[in-house]
N, C-alpha and C positions, 0 to 999 in steps of 0.2 A: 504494500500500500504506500510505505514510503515512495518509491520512486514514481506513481502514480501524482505524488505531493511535489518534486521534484519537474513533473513535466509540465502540471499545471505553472509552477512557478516560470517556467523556461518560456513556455505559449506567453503569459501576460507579458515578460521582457520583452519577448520578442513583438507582440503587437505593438506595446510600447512605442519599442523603439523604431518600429517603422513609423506609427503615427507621430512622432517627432521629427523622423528623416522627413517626413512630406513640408513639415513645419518650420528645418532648418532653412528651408530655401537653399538648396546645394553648398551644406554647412556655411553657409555668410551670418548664422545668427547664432551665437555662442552657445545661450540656454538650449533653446532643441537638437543642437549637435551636439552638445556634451551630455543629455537625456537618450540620445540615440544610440552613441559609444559603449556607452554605461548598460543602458538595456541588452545590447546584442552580447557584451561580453556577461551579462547577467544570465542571460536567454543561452551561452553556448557552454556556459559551465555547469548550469542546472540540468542540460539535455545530456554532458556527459555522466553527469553523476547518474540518470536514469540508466544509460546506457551498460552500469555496471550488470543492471538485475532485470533488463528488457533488452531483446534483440532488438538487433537497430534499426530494420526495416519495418518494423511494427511502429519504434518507438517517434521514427520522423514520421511517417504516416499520418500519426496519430497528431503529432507535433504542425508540420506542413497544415493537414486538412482542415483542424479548429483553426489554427491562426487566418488561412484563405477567410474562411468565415466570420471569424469577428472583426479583419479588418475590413473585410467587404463592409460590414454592419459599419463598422465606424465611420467607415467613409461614406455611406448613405446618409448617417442621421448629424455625425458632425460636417463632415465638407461637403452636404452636399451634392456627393455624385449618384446621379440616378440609375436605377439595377433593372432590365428588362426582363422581359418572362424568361426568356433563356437561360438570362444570367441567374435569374430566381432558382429555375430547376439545377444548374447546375450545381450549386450551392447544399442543393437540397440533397443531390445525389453527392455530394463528398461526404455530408452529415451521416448520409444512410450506409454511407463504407465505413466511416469511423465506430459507426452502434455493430455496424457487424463485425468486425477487424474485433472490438473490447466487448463482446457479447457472447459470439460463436468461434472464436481463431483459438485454435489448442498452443496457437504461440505464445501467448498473452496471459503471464501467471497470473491465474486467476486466486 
């Protein structure tokens, strides 16, 4: 369960820190490029320490697939940018790989 604790922590950095890379303006503003730095190297040492007690194709999977999702969400409800039907579903279908991958995969210590 720990490392479960671990990758959530690693997904938030990493959303994080992208939502500040969009905010650095190609690092020209100090606070969101040193919130971006910060987060990724936050985001890549929480996803190693998962990596101890989860295979790694599971573990980015799972890591990649929520992050695509909540920064899609972030970027709809904070910047703004608009998500069409396609983009909806597809969204939808990474959601329904991440429930099945930590549901049904005999990779995934349950």
């Amino acid at each position: 369960m720990q490392s479960y604790l671990f990758l959530a922590i690693a997904i938030v950095a990493e959303v994080t820190a992208t939502s500040a890379l969009r905010a650095s303006e190609s690092f020209t503003r100090l606070g969101p490029s040193l919130i971006t730095v910060v987060g990724y190297a936050v985001a890549f040492y929480c996803l190693s320490v998962t990596l101890k007690t989860m295979p790694v194709g599971i573990a980015y999977a799972i890591w990649s697939g929520v992050g695509i999702v909540l920064i899609s969400a972030i970027g709809w409800f904070i910047f703004g940018q608009k998500l069409d039907l396609p983009a909806v579903l597809g969204l939808a279908l990474i959601v329904a790989g991440v429930l099945v991958v930590n549901l049904y995969s005999k990779s995934v210590g349950h």
